[in-house]
Structures are given as C-alpha cells and as structure tokens.
TORNU-980867 format. One line per field, with one value per residue (C-alpha): residue in one letter; x, y, z. Coordinates in Angstrom, 2 decimals, m for minus. Example, Ala and Ser with C-alpha at 12.3 -4.5 7.8 and 13.67 -1.06 7.14 Angstrom:
2
residu <- A S
X <- 12.30 13.67
Y <- m4.50 m1.06
Z <- 7.80 7.14
end
This chain:
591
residu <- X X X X X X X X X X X X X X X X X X X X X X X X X X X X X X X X X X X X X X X X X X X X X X X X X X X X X X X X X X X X X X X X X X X X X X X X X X X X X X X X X X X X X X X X X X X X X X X X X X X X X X X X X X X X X X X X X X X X X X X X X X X X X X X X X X X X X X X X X X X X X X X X X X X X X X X X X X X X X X X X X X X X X X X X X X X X X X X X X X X X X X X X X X X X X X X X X X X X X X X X X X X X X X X X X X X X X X X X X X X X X X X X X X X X X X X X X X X X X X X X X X X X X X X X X X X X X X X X X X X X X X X X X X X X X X X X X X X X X X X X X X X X X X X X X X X X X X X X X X X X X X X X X X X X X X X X X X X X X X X X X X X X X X X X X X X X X X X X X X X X X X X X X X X X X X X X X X X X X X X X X X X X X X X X X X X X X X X X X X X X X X X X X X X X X X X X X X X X X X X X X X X X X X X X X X X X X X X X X X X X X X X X X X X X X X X X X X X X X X X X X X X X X X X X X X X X X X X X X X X X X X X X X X X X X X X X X X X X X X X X X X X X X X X X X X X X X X X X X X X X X X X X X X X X X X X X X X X X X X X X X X X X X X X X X X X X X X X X X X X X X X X X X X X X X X X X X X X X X X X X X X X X X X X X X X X X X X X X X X X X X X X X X X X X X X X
X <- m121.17 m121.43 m124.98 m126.46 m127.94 m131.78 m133.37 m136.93 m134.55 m132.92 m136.43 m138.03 m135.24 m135.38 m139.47 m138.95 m136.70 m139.14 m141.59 m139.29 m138.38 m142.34 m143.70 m141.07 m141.76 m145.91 m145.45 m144.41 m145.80 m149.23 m148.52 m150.16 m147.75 m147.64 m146.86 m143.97 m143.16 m142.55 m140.63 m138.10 m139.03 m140.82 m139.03 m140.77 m138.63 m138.89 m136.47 m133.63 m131.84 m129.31 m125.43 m123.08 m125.92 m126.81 m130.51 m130.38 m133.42 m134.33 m135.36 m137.07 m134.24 m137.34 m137.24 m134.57 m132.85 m132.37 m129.09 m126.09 m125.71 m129.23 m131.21 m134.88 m137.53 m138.18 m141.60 m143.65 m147.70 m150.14 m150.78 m153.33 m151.06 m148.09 m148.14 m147.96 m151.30 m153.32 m152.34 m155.09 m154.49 m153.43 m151.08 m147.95 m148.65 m152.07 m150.63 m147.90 m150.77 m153.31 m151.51 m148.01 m146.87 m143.77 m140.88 m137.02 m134.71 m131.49 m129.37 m128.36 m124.58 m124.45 m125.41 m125.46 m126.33 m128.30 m128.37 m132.22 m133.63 m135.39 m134.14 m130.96 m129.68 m129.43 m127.58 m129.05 m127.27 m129.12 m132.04 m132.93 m132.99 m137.00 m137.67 m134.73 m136.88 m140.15 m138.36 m139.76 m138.61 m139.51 m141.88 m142.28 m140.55 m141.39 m138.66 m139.97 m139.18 m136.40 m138.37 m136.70 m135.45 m138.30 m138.25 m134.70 m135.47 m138.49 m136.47 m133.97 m136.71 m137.98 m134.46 m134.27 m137.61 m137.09 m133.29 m133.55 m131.10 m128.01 m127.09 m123.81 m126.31 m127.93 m124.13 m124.48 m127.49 m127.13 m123.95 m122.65 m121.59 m117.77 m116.78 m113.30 m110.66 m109.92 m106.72 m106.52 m103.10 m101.10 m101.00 m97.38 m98.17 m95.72 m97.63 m99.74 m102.97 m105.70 m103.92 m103.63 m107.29 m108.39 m105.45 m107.63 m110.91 m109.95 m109.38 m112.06 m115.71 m115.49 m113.07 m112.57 m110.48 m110.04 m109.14 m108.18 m108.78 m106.78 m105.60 m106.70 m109.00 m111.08 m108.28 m107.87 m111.02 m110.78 m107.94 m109.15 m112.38 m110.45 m109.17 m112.23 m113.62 m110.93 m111.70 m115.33 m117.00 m119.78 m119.47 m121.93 m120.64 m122.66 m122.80 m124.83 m124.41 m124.89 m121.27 m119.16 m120.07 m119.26 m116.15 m115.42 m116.28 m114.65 m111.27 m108.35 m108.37 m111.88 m111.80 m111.81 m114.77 m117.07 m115.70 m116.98 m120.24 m119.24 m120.39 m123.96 m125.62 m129.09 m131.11 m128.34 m128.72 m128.47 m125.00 m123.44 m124.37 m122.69 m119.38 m118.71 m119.61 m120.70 m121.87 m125.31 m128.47 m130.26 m133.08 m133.31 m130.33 m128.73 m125.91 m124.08 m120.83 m118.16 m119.71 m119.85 m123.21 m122.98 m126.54 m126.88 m127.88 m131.28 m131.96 m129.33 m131.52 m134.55 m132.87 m131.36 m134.87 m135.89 m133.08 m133.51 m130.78 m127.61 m126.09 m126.41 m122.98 m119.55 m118.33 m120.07 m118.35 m119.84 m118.10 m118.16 m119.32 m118.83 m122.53 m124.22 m126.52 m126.14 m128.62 m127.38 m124.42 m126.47 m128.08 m124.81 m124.06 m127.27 m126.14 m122.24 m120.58 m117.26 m118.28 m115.26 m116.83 m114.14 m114.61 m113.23 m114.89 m113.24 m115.62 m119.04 m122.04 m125.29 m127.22 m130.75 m133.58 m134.35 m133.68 m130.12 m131.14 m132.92 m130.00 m127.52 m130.04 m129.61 m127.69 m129.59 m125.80 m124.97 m127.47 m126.92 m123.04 m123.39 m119.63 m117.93 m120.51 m118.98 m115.43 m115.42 m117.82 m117.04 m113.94 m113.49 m109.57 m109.10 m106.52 m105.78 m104.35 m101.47 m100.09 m102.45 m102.32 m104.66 m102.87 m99.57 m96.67 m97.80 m101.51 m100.90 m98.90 m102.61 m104.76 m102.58 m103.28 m106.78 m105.05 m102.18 m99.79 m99.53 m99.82 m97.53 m97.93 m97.63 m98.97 m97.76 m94.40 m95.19 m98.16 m97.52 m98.52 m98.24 m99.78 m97.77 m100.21 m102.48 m100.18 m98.40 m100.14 m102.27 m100.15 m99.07 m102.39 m101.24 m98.27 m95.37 m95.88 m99.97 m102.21 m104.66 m104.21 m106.46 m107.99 m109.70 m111.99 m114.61 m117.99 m121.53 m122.92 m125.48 m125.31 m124.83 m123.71 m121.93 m121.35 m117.66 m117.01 m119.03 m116.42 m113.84 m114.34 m115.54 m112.15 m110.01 m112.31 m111.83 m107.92 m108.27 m110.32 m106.97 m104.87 m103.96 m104.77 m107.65 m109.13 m108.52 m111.31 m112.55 m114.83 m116.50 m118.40 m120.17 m121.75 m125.38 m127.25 m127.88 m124.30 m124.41 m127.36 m125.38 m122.07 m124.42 m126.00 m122.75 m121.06 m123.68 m124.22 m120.49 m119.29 m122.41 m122.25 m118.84 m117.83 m114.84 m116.39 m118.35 m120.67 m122.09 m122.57 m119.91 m122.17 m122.44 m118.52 m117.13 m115.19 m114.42 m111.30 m110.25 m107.40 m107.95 m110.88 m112.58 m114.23 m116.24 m117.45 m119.75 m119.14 m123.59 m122.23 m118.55 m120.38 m121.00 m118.50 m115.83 m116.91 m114.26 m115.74 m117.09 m114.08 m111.68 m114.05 m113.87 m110.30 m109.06 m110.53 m107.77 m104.66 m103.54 m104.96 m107.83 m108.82 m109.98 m112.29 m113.80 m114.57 m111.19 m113.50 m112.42 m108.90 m110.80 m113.80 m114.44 m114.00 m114.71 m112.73 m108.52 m107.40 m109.44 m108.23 m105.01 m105.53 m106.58 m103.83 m100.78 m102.56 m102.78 m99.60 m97.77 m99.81 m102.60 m103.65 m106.55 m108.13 m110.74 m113.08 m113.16 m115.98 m115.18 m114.17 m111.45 m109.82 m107.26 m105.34 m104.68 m102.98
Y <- 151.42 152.70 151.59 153.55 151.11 151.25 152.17 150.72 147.19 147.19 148.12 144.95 142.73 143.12 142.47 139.37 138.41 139.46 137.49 134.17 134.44 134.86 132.28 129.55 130.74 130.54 127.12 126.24 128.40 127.62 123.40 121.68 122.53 118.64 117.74 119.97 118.00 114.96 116.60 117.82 121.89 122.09 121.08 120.54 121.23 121.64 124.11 123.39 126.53 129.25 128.60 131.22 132.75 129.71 128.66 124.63 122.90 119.11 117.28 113.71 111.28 109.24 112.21 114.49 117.34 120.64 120.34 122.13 125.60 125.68 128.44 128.79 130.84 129.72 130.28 130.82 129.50 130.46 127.67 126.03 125.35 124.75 121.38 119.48 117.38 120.42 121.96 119.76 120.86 123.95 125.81 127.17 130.28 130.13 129.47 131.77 134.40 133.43 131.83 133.40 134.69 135.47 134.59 135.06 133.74 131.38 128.41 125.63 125.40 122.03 118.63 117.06 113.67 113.83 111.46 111.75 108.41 109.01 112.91 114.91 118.49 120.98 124.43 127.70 130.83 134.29 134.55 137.83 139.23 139.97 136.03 134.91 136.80 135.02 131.55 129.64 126.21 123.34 125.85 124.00 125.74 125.33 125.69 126.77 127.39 130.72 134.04 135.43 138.96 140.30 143.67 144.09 143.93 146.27 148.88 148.65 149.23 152.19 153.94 153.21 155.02 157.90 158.54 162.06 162.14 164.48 163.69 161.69 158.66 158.76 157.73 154.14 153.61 155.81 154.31 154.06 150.80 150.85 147.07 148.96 146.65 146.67 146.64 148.11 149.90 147.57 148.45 148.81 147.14 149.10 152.07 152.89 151.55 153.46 156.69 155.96 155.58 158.84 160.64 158.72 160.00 163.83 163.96 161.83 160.39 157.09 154.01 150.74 148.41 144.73 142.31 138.76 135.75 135.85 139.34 140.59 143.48 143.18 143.63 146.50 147.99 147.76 149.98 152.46 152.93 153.16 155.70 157.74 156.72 158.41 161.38 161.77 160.64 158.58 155.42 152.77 149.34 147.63 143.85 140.94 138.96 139.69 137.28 139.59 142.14 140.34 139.44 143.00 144.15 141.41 143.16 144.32 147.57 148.54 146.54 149.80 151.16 148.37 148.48 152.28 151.62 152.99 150.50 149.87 146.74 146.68 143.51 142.15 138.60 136.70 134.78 137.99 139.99 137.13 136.70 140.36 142.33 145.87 145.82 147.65 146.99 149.68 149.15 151.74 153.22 156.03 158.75 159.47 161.15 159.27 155.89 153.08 151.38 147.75 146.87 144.40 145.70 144.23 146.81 149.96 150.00 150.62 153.58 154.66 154.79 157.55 159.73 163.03 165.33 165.13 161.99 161.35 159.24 160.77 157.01 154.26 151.12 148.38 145.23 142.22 144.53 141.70 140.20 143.42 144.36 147.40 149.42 149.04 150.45 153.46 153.34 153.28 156.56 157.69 157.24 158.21 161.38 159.37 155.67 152.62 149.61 146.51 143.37 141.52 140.97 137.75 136.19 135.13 137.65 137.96 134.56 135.38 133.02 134.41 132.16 132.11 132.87 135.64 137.20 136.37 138.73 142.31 143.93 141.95 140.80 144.44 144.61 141.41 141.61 145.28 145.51 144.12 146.65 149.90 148.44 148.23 151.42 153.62 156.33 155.18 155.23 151.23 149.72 146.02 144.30 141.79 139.97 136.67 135.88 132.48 130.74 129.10 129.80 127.01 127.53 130.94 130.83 129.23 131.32 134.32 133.21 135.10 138.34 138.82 136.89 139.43 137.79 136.96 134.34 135.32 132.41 130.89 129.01 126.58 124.77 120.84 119.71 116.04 114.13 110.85 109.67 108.66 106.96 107.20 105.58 109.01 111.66 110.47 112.88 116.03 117.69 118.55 122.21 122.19 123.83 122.20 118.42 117.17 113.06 112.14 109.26 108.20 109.12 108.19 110.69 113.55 112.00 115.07 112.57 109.42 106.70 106.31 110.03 109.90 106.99 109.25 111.53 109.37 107.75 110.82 112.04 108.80 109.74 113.20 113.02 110.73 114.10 115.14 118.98 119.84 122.96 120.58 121.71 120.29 121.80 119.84 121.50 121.30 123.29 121.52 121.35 117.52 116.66 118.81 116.64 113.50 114.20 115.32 111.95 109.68 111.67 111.65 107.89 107.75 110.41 111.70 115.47 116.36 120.00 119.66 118.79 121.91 120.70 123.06 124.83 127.10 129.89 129.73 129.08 132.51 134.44 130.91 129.96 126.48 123.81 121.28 122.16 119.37 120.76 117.64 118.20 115.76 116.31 116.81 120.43 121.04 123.51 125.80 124.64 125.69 129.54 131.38 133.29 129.70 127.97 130.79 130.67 127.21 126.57 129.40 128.39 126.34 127.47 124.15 121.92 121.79 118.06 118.86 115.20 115.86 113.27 113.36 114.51 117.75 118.18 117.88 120.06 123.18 125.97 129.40 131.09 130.80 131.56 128.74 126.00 127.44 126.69 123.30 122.51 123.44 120.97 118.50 118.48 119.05 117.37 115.15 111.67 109.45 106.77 104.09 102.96 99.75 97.28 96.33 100.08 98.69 101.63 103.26 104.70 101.20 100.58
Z <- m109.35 m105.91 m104.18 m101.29 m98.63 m98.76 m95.58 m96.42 m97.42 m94.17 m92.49 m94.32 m93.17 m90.02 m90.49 m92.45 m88.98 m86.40 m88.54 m88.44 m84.77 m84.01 m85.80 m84.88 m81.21 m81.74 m83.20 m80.15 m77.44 m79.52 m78.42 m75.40 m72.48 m71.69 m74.54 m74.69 m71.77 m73.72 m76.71 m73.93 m74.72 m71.14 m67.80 m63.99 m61.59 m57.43 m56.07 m53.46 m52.93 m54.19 m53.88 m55.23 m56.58 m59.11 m58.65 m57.80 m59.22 m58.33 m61.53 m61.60 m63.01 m65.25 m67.25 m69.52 m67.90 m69.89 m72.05 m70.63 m72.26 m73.02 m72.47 m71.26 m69.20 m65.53 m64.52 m60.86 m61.56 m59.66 m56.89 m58.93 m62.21 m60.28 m61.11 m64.37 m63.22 m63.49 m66.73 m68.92 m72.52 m71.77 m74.46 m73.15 m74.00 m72.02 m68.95 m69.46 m70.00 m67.63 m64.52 m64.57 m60.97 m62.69 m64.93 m65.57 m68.05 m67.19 m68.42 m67.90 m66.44 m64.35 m63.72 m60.65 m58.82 m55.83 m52.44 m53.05 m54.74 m57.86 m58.01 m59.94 m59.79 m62.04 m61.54 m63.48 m64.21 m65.13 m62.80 m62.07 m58.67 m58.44 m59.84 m56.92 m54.28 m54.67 m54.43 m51.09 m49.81 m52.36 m54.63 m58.18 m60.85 m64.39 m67.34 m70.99 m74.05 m74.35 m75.32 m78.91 m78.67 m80.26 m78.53 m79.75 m83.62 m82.96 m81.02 m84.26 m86.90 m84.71 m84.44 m88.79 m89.02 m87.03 m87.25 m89.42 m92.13 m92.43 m88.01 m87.00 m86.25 m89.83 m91.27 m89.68 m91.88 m95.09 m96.23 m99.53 m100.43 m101.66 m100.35 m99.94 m99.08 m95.27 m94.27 m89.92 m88.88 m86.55 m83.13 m81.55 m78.10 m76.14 m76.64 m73.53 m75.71 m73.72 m73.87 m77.43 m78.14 m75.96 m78.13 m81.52 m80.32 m79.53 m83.70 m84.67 m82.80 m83.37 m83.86 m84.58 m82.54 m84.36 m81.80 m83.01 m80.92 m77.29 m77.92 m74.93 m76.19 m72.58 m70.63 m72.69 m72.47 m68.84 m68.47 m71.13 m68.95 m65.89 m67.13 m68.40 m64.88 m63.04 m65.44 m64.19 m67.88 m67.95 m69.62 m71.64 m72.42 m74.63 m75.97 m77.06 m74.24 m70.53 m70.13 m72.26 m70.05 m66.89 m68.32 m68.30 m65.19 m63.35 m64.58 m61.91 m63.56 m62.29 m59.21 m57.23 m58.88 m58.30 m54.74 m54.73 m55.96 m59.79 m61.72 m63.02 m65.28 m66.39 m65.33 m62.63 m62.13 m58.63 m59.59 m61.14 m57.99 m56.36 m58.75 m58.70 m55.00 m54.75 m58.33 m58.61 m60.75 m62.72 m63.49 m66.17 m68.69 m66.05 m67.43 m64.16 m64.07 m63.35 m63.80 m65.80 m67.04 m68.57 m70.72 m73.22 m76.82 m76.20 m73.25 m75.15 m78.08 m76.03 m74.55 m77.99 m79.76 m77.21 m77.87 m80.04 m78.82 m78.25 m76.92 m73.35 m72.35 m72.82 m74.20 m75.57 m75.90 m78.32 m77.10 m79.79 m82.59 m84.66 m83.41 m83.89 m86.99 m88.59 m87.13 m83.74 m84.59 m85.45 m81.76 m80.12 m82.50 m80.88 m77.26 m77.49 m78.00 m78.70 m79.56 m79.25 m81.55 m80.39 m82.44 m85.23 m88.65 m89.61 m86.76 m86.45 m87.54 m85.84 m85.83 m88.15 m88.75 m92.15 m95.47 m96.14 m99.31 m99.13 m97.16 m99.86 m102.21 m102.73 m99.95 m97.09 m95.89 m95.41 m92.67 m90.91 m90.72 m89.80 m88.29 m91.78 m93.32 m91.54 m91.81 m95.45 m96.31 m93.39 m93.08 m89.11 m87.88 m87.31 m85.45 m84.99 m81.66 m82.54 m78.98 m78.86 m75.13 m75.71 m79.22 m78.50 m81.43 m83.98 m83.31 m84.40 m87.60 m88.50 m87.32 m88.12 m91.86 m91.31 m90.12 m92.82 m90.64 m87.75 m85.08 m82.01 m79.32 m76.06 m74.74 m71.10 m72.48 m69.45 m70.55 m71.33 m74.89 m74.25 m71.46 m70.84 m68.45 m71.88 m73.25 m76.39 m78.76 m77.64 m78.14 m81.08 m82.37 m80.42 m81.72 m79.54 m80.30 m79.45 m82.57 m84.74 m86.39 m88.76 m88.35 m91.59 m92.10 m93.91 m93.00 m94.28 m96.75 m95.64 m91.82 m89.47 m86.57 m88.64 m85.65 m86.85 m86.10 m82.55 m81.81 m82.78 m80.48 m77.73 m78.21 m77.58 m74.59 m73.13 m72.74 m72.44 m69.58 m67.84 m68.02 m64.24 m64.39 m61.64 m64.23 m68.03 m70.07 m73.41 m75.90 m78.48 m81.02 m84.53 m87.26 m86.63 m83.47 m84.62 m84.14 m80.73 m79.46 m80.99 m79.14 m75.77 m75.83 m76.53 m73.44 m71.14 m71.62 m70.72 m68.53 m66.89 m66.26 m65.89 m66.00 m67.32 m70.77 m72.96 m75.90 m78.05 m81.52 m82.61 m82.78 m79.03 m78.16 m79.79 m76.46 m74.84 m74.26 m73.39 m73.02 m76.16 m78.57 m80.96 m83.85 m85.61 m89.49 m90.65 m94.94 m94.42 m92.79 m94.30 m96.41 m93.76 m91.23 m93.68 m94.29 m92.97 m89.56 m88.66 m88.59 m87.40 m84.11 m84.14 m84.64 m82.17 m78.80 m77.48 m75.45 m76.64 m79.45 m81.71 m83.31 m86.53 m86.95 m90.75 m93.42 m95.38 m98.77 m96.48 m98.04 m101.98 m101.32 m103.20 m99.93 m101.17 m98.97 m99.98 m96.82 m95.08 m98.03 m97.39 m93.43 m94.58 m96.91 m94.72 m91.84 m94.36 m95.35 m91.83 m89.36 m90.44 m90.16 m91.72 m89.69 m91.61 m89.71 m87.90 m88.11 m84.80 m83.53 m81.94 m79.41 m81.57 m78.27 m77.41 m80.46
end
C-alpha cells in the first residue's frame, strides 16, 4: 500500500524538535552563569588580538579551556558584568538578556601555550565581522553555551504551512511513499560533467548528483557554476554548514569571480574574509545576475518562507543534501528555477534531539532523512560520481561495498603506507596497501571509554605522532561524546594541544579528509556505531588507514545492515588482529 506523507505529521515533528532543542537549551541557559562556570559550559576569557582572521583569546591555565571543535557563543557585557565577580546568581540567560553589548558564534580550532605565567591561548574561528569590530585591547570576552537553530525549524514549519498544494515546491512535501529501490546511473567521468548537468536540467528542473566519499563532487560544483557564472545566471549555494561552503568557494574554478567581486555569503566571518580575499558579505539573500550567493540553510529558509511567486535564482545548489530534512528540500524548490541537490544517502542524516523512538514510528524517518526520502519516492534524473580522489585502491574495494562496487581509486600512487621510523613491531598494524584493519580486544561491558581501549589508542598515537611528514593528520573519533571527552582527556594529558591530532564524534567529521583515521567502538555503542551511514563516514576519512579498535564481540554481533557485516567480515578475515589486554599495559609497539 502506497502512503502519502502527512503534512500535519511532518509539521508535529519538527514541533516535537523545536520543543527538545528548547528545553535542553533552557535547562541550561535557566542555571546560575557561575555555576556554568564550574561545569565547563561557560568560559572567561581576555582578548589578545586577531591573526589570519582567528580571534585569540587568553584563558587562565587553573581552569578548562573550551574543547577543540566545540562550538559556543562569544559574548561583549556591558562594563559592569564584564567580569565573572559581578555576575552574583545571575542566570545565563539574564545576562544574556539584560547586559548583552553583543554576541557572535565561533569554535574552538587551537590550543596554544603562552610566555605569560598563569595564562594559555585559544584560537576561535566564525566570528562575525560586526562582533570583530567592537573588540578593544584586553576587553573580557565571555564564551557560552551554543544557541540551537531554533529559527531554522520554525522557518521550515512556516514554508509546510503555507506551501499551497498542486506548485513544483508542494512535490517535496506531498510525496507518496513507494520506498522504490534506488539504483543512480553511473557517471562516465570523461564526459565534460558540468556540461552534462546543464544538458540534464534543460529536460528536467531538478537532479540528483550522489557523490561518494573523495569523489570530488565540490570540485565539480565549482566548475558547473563557473560556468553558469560566465553565463550571467544567478546562483544560490546552499548547505548546513558555513565550511562546506567555504570549501567551495575557495575552488580554482571561481578564483576569478571572487577576484571580481562575484561572489556573495550571508553572515561572512572575520577568518573567511581573511582565507578567501575579495569575497563580499550580504547581509540579506540578494538575486543578482551573474553572481553567486553562498547561505547556509539556516539563513535560505528564512528567505524561502517569504517567497510566493516564482523563484527568484536561476540555480539553486543544495550542497550535502544528505544533512537536510525534508522540508528544506521543498525551500530550495521554492528559491530555484533549476535546483542541483549533491549528496549521498548512504551518509549521515540530519542530527535530531527527538526520541529515537518516536522517529522510528510512523513515517517520522521520512522527514528527518529528507534526501533518502526524495531519492527513493521522487522521479528526479540521479547520477552517481565514481573516481574517489581521497580512498587509496584497498580502502576502496571496502568502501565501494556501500556503492555496488563502483568505485575507482584515483588516489596519489605516491603516498607511503608504512613509516619505518616507528618501527616495525608498528607497522606490523598498517597494511602495505593502506585501508581499514580491525584490533579486537576485550573490553568491559556497557563502558563507553574502557581504559584498555584508551591505551589502545594512546599506544598507536604515541608512534604515529614519530612519522616525519610536516602536514600528518590523525582523526580519532567515536559514536558517544563520552568516549570523545575520554580520548580528549587521555591526549591532552599527553600531547598537549597539538594540531596535528582531530578528536571528535563522527557526526561532526563527515567532509574531512585526513591521513590515518581511528574509529574506537566501545561494544556500550556498537549498536549505533555499526548502522551503516555511521560507519561509512567513519571508515572513509582517511587517504590512508582507518584503525578499526572495537571489542572483538564486534565480529559476532547481530548488525542489521548486510553490507556493513559484510564490511566487517572481509576485514576480519583479511586483515585483523586481537590484542588481550595486559595487566601491566605493557607498550605493544615495543614488542
């Protein structure tokens, strides 16, 4: 039976979210700003000064510094509540409300030591340019807790209410759910691909454009609008995060247009004004001829809820379509004559607050993984990039399992896959060929960050962080943000800050790429670590290996998904080893 997708469902979804993101951000707004302080959700800072556009901030050393990667909401107090001292038991949000000179957001991007007794640096990315302008010498500057995108989920529910029926927007909400297999055509990569896709969209107003991991689908895009450019259309990008974005504006192919003053992004931030010269803020959506506008889906959807006529840009481009919900898939509909939506199903959906539970109900999914919903349920031509620029040959015979074996490395031939200055007791872990290997131990039962497994990885990074290469980058990640903290602590207590190291969740990671990836399951998370757009993010990262370090109940768990137990099997049985623990955690690289 064929079910049509219930507007006043999708409507009370996206309540039941607003709801969740409000109240987890009142129960903590709603807390005495000091004692945020202590639970490490408040920061006090003293300003130092702006260096390729990152804002430096001077922290006291007797207290934590924000986490790397961690996002939060610099605020300028009125004189009086500059300080900490004066705050009594004021909430955050009262201060926010009543003494606010004003506010931007940022994150966290560096550590630093600092020749200063008593002091360390921090380095912020993402302030906007008004915020940067009222910095003065040594002004205290206050870091809070991030602000949830509320306006985002109301601008959605708006454009669901008041999206009449029977228009080419209303088919990105009415759709009748088929679950039809999805199976993209293959892209011959000789073909010149933005010609191709211009060619696609004189027949039909929209496509799809699957790119799996490394494929190169912003390098892409940046041609294709190059092109449009150069044919005097105006042009929307559109994504989730301001970095994507970046990403693609920093492209050769429209190097010349930002040099010409052609390319637009909503709410331009000091370091991105900085990383990419004679790129211009807007601080509304603009349709100018001949341009190109880059705005997050946040700021888009605003814009799109407004619209009643006919749509304003000649192209809208929804860049990792994979992380929108369905209804802003209607919005771009909304704002695009001709809409691109480039992405790939088989990785991560939208991150919701709402019970899991409650999503797996009814057709709640349908709404939340919006771009699998239009794949499957939607007649939209579909084409799927094959050349993986990132995964060396083994790597991707793996991940290729997730896209019916169609992909082909083209992956620099150069890089080195062993590293004899670690020894090779070492290297005995990294195959020859790069691509995943799997280290099984035993791990204590419902611990998210089993000590064993932190020595595990301490134990590689130790040697890892011996390879020669000036730009060798690690990412270690995890399923749970208790493991993230776990791993954070272990390799501060270590390293320090050292940027050659990334530690994070994998729903934060998805469009890095990196040198040698490890992806640590705890069997408290394998549950979740294992679904399949989880660990195809995870496991694709690396240009050259990924440490799989799971408890080894990993190789007899029940995975739903075949193509991951297949993923897990073939490691098993090729290139896997299992490591008991040690009372003594002797170093296993020193045999």
């Amino acid at each position: 039976m064929v079910i049509m997708l219930d507007r006043s469902e999708h409507i009370k979804l996206l309540d039941l979210e607003l709801k969740a993101q409000s109240d987890n951000y009142l129960k903590l707004i709603l807390q005495k700003a000091t004692a945020l302080i202590e639970q490490e959700e408040v920061f006090t800072s003293q300003f130092v000064k702006f260096e390729d556009g990152i804002l430096i901030l001077k922290f006291k050393t007797e207290r934590a510094l924000p986490r790397k990667g961690q996002y939060l909401t610099a605020v300028l107090f009125n004189d009086e509540k500059r300080s900490y001292k004066n705050w009594g038991d004021l909430s955050w949000a009262e201060l926010r409300n009543k003494y606010q000179n004003s506010f931007s957001e940022c994150v966290c991007v560096w550590h630093r030591s600092y020749d200063e007794k008593g002091f360390q640096l921090a380095g912020f990315k993402g302030v906007s340019l008004d915020f940067a302008g009222k910095l003065v010498d040594k002004c205290l500057v206050t870091l809070g807790p991030h602000e949830p995108p509320l306006k985002y989920l109301q601008n959605l529910i708006e454009i669901i209410s008041n999206t009449p029926k029977d228009t080419p927007s209303a088919r990105f909400l009415d759709i009748h759910l088929a679950n039809n297999e999805w199976i993209p055509t293959i892209l011959d990569e000789k073909r010149n691909l933005s010609d191709f896709i211009q060619t696609q969209l004189s027949i039909s107003d929209e496509i799809i454009i699957q790119g799996p991991p490394g494929t190169g689908k912003t390098y892409q895009m940046a041609k294709l609008i190059a092109d449009l450019l150069d044919k005097n259309k105006s042009v929307l990008a559109t994504s989730l995060t301001n970095r994507s974005l970046i990403e693609l504006a920093s492209k050769k192919f429209l190097e010349n247009h930002r040099k010409n003053e052609k390319i637009y992004k909503t709410n331009l931030t000091k370091d991105e004004q900085e990383e990419l010269p004679g790129l211009l803020n807007s601080k509304d959506i603009q349709v100018i001829s001949g341009t190109l506008l880059l705005s997050t889906f946040y700021i888009s959807s605003g814009f799109a809820k407004e619209i009643q006529d006919e749509p304003p840009f000649d192209f809208v481009i929804v860049d990792e379509a994979s992380q929108a919900l369905l209804s802003m898939f209607c919005a771009a509909k909304k704002l695009g004559k001709k809409v691109i939506f480039i992405g790939d199903p088989y990785q991560l959906p939208p991150v919701v607050e709402v019970n899991k539970d409650i999503i797996e109900k009814k057709n709640a999914i349908s709404f939340v993984e919006g771009f699998n919903t239009i794949c499957r349920n939607l007649s939209i031509p579909s084409f799927q990039l094959t050349e993986t620029y990132r995964l060396p040959t083994r790597a991707t015979k793996y991940t290729g399992l997730f896209y019916r074996n169609t992909l082909v490395s083209k992956a620099n031939k150069k890089l080195r896959f062993q590293f004899p200055e670690c020894g090779l007791e070492f290297n005995k872990y990294l195959n020859p060929d790069g691509g995943p290997v799997l280290i099984k131990s035993n791990f204590s039962i419902g611990n998210d960050n089993p000590d064993f497994g932190l020595f595990l990885i301490m134990d590689f990074l130790k040697q890892l962080m011996l390879i020669e290469e000036k730009d060798f980058k690690v990412a270690l990640i995890a399923k749970t943000k208790k493991a993230v903290r776990a791993i954070q602590k272990a390799v501060t207590a270590t390293f320090g800050s050292d940027d050659r190291i990334l530690i994070e969740t994998v729903e934060r990671i998805q469009g890095l790429t990196c040198d040698l990836t490890i992806f640590f399951i705890p069997n408290s998370s394998m549950n979740y670590s294992l679904k399949k757009p989880l660990f195809n993010v995870a496991t694709s990262r690396a240009t050259r290996h990924t440490i799989i370090i799971a408890d080894k109940a990993i190789t007899k768990y029940p995975i739903a998904d075949k193509l991951v137990r297949d993923f897990i099997q073939k490691l098993n049985d090729e290139f896997s080893f299992e490591i008991e623990p040690k009372i003594n955690m002797k170093r296993l690289t020193e045999g």
